[in-house]
N, C-alpha and C positions, 0 to 999 in steps of 0.2 A: 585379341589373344585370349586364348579361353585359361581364367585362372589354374586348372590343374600342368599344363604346359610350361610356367612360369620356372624357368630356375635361374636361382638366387646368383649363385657362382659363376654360369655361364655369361650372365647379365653385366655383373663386376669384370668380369674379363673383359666384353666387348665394351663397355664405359669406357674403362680404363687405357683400353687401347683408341676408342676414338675422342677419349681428352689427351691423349698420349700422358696419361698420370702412370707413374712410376707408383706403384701398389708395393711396398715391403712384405714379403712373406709374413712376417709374425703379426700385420694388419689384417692383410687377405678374411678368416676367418670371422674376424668380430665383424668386418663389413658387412659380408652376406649374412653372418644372423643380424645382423640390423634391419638389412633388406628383405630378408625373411618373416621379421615383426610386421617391419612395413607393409609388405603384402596381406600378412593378419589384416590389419588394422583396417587395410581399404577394402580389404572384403568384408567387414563388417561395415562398414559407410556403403561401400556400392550397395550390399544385396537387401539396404531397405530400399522398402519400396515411394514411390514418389506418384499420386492422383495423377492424373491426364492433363485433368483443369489447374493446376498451380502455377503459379505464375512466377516469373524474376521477380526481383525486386530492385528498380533501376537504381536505388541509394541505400546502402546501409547503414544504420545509424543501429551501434549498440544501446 
C-alpha cells in the first residue's frame, strides 16, 4: 500500500468491524490521530535506507 493511500479512519472502521470492537464515538477520533502518528513514525523507520549486503542478526543481545 503506497503510504499516501493510507487512511487513518477508514482503517479504524474496518479494524474495528473485523474485531467486532465496539468503538465509542467520543474514542473514534483520539484512535485515528494515534494511528495517524503511527503512520508518521513508520514512515520515518521505513524510508531509511538499509545496504544490500546487511545481514539479520540470528540473536539479539542488548
Amino acid at each position: 500500500m503506497e503510504s499516501q493511500d493510507f487512511d487513518a479512519g477508514e482503517y479504524v472502521e474496518q479494524m474495528a468491524a473485523l474485531l467486532d470492537l465496539q468503538l465509542p464515538d467520543e474514542y473514534r477520533d483520539g484512535v485515528v490521530a494515534n494511528f495517524e502518528r503511527i503512520r508518521a513514525i513508520a514512515q520515518v523507520v521505513n524510508s531509511f535506507p538499509l545496504p544490500e549486503e546487511i545481514e539479520v542478526a540470528p540473536v539479539f543481545e542488548p
